[in-house]
ZAMARGU-4260 file (C-alpha; in steps of 0.2 Angstrom, whole numbers, plus 5000, padded with zeros to 4 digits):
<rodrens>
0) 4228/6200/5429 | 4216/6189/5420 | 4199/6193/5416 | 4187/6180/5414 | 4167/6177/5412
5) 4164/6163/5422 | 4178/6153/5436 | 4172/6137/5440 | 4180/6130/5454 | 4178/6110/5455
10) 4178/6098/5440 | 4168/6086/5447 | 4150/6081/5438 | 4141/6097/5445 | 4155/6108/5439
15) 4156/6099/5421 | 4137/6100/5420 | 4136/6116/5424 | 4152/6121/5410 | 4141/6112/5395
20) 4126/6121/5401 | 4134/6138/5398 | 4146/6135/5383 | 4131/6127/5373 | 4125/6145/5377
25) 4142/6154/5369 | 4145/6159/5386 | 4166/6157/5388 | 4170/6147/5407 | 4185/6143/5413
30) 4184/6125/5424 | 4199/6122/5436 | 4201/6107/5448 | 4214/6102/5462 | 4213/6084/5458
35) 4223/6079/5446 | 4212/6066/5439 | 4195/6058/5444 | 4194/6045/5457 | 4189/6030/5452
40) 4177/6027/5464 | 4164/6035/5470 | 4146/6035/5479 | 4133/6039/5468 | 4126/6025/5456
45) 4108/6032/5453 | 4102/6046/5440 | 4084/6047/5441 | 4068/6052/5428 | 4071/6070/5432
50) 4088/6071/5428 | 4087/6060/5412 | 4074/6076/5407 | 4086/6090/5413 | 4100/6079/5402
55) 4093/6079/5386 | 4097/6097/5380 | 4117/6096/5384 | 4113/6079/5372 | 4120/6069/5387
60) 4104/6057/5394 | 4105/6046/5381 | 4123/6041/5384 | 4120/6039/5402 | 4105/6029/5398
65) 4114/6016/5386 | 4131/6016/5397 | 4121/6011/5412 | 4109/5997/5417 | 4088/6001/5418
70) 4080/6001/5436 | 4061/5998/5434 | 4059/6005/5452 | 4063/6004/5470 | 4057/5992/5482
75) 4058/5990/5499 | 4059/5976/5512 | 4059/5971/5530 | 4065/5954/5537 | 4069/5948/5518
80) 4049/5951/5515 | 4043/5964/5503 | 4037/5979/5509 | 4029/5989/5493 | 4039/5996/5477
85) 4040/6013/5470 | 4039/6012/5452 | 4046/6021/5440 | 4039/6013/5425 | 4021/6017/5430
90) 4027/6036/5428 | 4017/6042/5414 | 4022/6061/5415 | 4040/6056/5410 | 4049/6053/5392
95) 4061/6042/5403 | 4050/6031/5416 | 4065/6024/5424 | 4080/6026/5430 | 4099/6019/5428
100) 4111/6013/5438 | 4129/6018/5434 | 4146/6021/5443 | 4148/6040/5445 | 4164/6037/5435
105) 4155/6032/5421 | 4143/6049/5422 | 4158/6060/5425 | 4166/6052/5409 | 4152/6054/5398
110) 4148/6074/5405 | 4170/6078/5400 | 4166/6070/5384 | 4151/6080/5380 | 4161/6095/5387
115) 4176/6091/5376 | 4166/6090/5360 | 4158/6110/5368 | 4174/6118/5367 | 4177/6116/5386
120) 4193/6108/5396 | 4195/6105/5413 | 4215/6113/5419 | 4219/6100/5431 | 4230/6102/5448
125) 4225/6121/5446 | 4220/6124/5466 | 4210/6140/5472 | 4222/6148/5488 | 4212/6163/5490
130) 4199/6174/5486 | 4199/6194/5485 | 4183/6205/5484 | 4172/6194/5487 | 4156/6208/5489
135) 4160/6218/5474 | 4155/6215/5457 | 4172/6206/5450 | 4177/6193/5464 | 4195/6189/5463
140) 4203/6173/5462 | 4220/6168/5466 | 4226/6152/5457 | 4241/6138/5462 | 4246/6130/5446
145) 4254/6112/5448 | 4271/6119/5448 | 4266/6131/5461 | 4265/6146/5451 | 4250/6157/5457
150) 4238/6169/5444 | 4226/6181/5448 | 4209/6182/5439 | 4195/6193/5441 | 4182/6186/5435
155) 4160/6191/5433 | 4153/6176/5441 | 4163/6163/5450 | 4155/6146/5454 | 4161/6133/5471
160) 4158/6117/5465 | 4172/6111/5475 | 4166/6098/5486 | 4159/6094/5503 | 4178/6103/5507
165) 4174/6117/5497 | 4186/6131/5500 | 4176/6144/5489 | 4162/6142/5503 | 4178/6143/5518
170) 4185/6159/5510 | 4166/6166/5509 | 4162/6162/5527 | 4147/6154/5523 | 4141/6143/5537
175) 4135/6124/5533 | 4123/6121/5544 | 4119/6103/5550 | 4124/6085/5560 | 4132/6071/5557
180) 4120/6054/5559 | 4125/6042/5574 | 4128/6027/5559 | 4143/6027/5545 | 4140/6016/5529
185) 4152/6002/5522 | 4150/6001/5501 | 4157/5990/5489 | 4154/5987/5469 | 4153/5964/5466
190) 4144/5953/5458 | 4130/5947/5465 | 4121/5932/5463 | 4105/5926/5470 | 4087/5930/5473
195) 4089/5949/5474 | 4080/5958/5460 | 4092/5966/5447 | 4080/5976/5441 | 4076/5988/5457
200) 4086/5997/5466 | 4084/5986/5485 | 4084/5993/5501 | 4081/5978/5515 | 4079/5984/5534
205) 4080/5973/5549 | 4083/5975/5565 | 4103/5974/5565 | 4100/5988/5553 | 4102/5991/5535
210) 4108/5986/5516 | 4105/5993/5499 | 4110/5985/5482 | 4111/5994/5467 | 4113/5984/5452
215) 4124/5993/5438 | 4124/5979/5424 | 4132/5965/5420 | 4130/5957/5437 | 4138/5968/5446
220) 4128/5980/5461 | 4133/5993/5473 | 4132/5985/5489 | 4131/5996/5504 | 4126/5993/5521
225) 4124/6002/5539 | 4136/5998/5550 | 4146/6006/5567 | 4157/6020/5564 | 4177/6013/5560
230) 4191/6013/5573 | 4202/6011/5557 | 4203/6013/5540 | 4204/5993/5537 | 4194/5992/5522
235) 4178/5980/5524 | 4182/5962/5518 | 4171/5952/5507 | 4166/5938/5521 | 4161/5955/5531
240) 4148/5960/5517 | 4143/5943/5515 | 4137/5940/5533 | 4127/5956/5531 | 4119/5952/5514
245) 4114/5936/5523 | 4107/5942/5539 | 4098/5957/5531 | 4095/5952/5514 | 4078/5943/5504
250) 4085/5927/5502 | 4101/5919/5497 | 4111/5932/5486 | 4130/5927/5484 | 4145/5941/5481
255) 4161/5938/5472 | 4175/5948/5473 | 4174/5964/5477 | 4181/5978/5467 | 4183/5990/5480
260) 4176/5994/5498 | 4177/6007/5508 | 4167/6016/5525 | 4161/6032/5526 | 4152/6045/5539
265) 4136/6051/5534 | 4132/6070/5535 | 4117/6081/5532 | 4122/6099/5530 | 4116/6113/5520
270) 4126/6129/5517 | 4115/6147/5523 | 4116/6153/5507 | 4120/6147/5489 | 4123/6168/5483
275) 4137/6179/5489 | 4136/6193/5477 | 4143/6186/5461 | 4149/6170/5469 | 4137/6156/5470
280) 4141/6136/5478 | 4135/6122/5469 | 4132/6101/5474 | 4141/6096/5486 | 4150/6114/5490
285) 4131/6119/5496 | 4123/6103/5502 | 4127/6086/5508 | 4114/6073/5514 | 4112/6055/5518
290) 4117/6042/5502 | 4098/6032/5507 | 4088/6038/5492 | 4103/6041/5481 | 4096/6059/5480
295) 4114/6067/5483 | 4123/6068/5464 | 4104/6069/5455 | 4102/6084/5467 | 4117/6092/5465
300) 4116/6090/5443 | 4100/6098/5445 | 4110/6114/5453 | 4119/6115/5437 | 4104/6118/5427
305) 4095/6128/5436 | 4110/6140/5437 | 4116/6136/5420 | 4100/6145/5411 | 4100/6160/5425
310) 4118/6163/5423 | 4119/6162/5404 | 4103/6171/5403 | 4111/6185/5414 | 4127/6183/5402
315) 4119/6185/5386 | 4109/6201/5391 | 4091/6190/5389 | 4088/6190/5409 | 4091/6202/5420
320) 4102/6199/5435 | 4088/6197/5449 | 4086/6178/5440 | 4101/6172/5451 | 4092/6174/5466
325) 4080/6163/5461 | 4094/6150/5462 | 4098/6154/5479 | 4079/6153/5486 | 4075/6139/5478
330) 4091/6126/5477 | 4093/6127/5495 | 4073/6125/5496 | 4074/6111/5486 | 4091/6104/5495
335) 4083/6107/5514 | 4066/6094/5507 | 4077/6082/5498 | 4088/6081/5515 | 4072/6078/5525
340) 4065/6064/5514 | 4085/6056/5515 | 4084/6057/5531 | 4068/6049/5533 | 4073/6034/5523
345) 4087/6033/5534 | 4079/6033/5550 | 4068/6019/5543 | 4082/6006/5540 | 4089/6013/5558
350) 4074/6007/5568 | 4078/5995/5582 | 4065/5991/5594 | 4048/5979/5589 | 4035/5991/5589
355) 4044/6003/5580 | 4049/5991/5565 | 4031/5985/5565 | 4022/6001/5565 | 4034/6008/5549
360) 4031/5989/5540 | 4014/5991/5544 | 4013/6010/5537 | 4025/6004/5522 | 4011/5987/5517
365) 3997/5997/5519 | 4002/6011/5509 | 4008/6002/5493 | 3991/5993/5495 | 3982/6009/5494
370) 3993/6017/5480 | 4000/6030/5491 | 4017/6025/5487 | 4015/6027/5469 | 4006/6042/5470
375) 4018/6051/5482 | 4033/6043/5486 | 4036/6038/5465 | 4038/6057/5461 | 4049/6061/5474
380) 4060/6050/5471 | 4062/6050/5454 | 4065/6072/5455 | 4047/6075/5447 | 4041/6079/5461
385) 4052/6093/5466 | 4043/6110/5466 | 4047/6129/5469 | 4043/6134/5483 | 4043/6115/5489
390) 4028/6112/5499 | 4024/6094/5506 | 4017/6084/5494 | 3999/6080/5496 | 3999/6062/5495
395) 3977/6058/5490 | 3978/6072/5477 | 3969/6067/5463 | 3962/6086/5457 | 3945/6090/5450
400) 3939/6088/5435 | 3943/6103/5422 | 3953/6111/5436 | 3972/6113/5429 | 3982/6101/5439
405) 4001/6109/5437 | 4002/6128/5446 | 4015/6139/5443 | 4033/6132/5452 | 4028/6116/5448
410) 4035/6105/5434 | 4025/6102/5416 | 4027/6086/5407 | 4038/6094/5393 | 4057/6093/5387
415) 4071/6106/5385 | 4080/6105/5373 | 4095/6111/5365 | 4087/6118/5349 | 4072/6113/5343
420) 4068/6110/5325 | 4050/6107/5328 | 4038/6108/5344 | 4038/6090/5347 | 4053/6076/5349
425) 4049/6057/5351 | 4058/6047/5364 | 4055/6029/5365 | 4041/6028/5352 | 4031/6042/5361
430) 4030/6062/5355 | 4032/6076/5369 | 4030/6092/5367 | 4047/6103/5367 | 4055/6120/5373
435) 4070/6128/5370 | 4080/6127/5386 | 4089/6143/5386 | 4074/6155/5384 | 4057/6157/5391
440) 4043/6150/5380 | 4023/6154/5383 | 4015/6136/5378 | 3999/6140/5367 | 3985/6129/5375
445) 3968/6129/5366 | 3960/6118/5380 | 3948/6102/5372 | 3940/6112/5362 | 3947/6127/5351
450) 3939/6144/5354 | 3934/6157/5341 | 3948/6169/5336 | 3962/6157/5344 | 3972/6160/5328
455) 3973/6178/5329 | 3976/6177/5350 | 3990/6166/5346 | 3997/6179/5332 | 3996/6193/5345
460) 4003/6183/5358 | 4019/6179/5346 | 4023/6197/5345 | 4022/6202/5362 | 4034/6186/5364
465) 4046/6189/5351 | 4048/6207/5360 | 4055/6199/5376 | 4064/6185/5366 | 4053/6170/5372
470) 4046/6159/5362 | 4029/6153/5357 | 4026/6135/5354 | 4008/6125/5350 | 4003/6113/5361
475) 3996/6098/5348 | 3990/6084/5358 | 3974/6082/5364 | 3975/6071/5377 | 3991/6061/5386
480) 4001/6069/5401 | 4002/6088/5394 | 3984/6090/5392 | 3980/6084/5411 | 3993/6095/5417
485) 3985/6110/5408 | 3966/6108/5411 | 3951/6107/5400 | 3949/6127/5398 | 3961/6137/5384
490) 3977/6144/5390 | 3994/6153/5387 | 4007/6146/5401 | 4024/6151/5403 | 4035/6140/5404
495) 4055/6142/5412 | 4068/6135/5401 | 4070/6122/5413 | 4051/6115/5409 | 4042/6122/5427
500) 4029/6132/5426 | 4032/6151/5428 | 4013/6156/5427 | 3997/6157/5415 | 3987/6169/5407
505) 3970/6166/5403 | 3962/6171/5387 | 3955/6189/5394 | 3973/6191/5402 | 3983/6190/5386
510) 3988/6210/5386 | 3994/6207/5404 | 4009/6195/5395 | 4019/6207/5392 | 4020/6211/5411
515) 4023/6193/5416 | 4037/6191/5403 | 4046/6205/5410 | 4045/6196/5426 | 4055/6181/5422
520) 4054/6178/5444
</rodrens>
């Protein structure tokens, strides 16, 4: 029998990700996958502002950003008419105010790339039959090689990122809770020429339904619309996308050929737990949810590192093993109000009757008119906006004056990375403020104005730091996105590896750090 740290179980971009996050951590993986090679098509064609943050330590965001094609925002229309546009370039809290398109091909040879150079391989045709032991503390896998030889490995932690299919989550008996939407989606990659902006991702809504283009560069979109479910599996033909970008699209676009189609069902389902003992499910294997929004990939990656610091934290002997069920609670958390927002957007381009259409295009104007599209719907779709516990976002905000605007579980306007020379990196000709991403860090905040004896508080703050292996970095700026989020007053906050707010400690509550670093949940 062979023992190993950590079985991952699905190649795909979650199981990738999550293999680089742990091997640039020393931590040993073994990644296996059924398929024998990638498919060449897929759905997801959006990595959002968030992600491109959570990229940036595994040295990865950079390569998807210059492989893919920039999105300034998203905009949204009715009858070919504009409704309002969530943009990502007004975010101001983000090194990477946009987002890209590219073919989830493209992201999942980039992410094998950057595994390759870590050490990691992916054994392909290598299928999981069975597991043993699930409960105890050493979960057993049995392996069917391509030449159908089977192996038995036991292993500490052993990850499902298998798909919506996942067999980890079967073998587990794990329910996945959830229902299927009355509407399947036909999706094709061609050029398109026209009057459709190629610098947003579109989503037009009329009353014969549907239609979303994601432009990926070079003239070429993801074109997807809403149709009836299939009675076969005739792929869609380019005439048939053509009369649909013609009846619901802002006026005359044009495809060419079209590389691929296909028509898919569209699910929402969420498994009841992410944790059984030492076996956890990841992406897909734990949530599925409608493509409107192009949350699903973005959601799933963001699985991978919140669980990639835990687990390699755990594995190292820097966190104790508690940390993991902080993935469970708040991944699933996360997935259940990223399914609720899909859903929503989906019900929006759903809508068949007059008054229903004219109440949501009337509620759509008059909220990009008063900003409350920018303010609320902007960071929800671009990930900023994703907080632990989630708790719905209120919308009219704006905070008081002095009051600290980011509480713990929320997310600070810092980067992770993998490890940092100095307490500051510049993307795009502006400086942020970094952390190491695979330790806790208190962020030294002296407020707008320095207090007396802040040099020695910061001294005795690195000690009690260096005890619990976090570490201490100054923040320097005065002003910009970091000093909004942490107030007027002087501060030390904790900060997770993964940039969100764990808690703060005042300057009379500095002997109490101690107590919060032990308590890294």
């Amino acid at each position: 029998m062979r023992d190993e740290q950590v079985l991952i179980v699905g190649a795909g971009p979650v199981g990738m990700l999550l293999a680089c996050e742990l091997l640039q951590q020393g931590v040993p993986v073994r990644l296996v996958d059924a398929a024998r090679e990638h498919s060449a098509h897929s759905r997801a064609t959006i990595v959002w502002p968030r992600l491109l943050e959570l990229l940036r330590h595994t040295d990865i965001a950079d390569r998807v950003a210059a492989a893919g094609h920039p999105l300034d925002g998203v905009s949204y229309f009715s009858h070919g008419r504009p409704l309002g546009t969530a943009w990502m370039n007004r975010l101001t809290d983000t090194p990477y105010p946009f987002a890209v398109g590219i073919a989830q091909s493209e992201t999942e040879a980039i992410i094998e790339g950057r595994l390759a150079e870590l050490g990691g391989k992916i054994e392909r045709g290598v299928r999981l039959s069975e597991i043993r032991d699930a409960a105890g503390p050493r979960p057993i896998a049995v392996l069917e090689g391509p030449d159908g030889t089977t192996e038995t490995v036991r292993t500490r932690w052993l990850i499902g990122a298998d798909g919506a299919h996942s067999l980890v989550r079967k073998q587990l008996g794990t329910s996945f809770e959830g229902a299927e939407f009355d509407v399947s989606f036909a999706v094709t990659d061609a050029e398109v020429r026209g009057d459709i902006p190629l610098n947003v991702l579109s989503y037009c809504y009329s009353p014969a339904g549907s239609l979303a283009f994601a432009p990926l560069g070079g003239g070429i979109s993801r074109v997807a619309v809403s149709v009836p479910h299939a009675t076969d599996d005739t792929p869609p033909s380019r005439e048939f996308f053509q009369s649909v970008v013609d009846e619901r699209g802002p006026g005359r676009n044009v495809l060419g050929e079209l590389r691929f189609s296909a028509t898919f069902r569209v699910h929402a389902r969420i498994a009841s737990r992410f944790r059984a003992g030492h076996c956890l499910l990841a992406g897909d294997a734990a949530h599925i949810m409608s493509p409107a929004g192009a949350q699903g990939m973005n959601t799933g990656l963001q699985d991978a590192v919140n669980l990639g610091w835990r687990l390699g934290g755990v594995l190292r002997g820097t966190l104790p093993e508690r940390v993991v069920d902080g993935y469970d609670r708040e991944r699933r958390d996360a997935a259940h109000a990223v399914a609720r927002t899909t859903t929503l957007q989906t019900d929006w381009g759903l809508l068949r009757k007059s008054r229903h259409i004219a109440v949501r295009d009337v509620v759509l104007r008059s909220a990009d008119a008063a900003g409350v599209i920018q303010r609320g719907l902007a960071p929800l779709v671009a990930q900023t906006g994703v907080r632990y516990p989630a708790k719905p976002r209120r919308l009219l905000a704006r905070g008081l004056p002095g009051a600290r605007r980011v509480q713990p579980g929320e997310r600070l306007p810092v980067l992770p990375v993998g490890d940092p020379a100095d307490a500051e990196v510049r993307v795009a000709g502006r400086s942020w403020t970094a952390i190491p991403a695979d330790r806790f860090t208190v962020l030294a905040w002296p407020g707008h104005r320095t207090p007396a004896r802040w040099a020695e508080l910061v001294g005795q703050v690195r000690e009690v730091a260096a005890a619990a292996e976090a570490t201490v970095t100054e923040a320097r700026y005065a002003e910009g996105p970091l000093a909004d989020a942490l107030g007027r007053a002087p501060v030390f906050a904790v900060v997770r590896p993964d940039g969100y707010l764990r808690a703060t400690v005042g300057l009379s509550g500095v002997d109490g750090l101690a107590a919060v670093l032990a308590r890294p949940e």
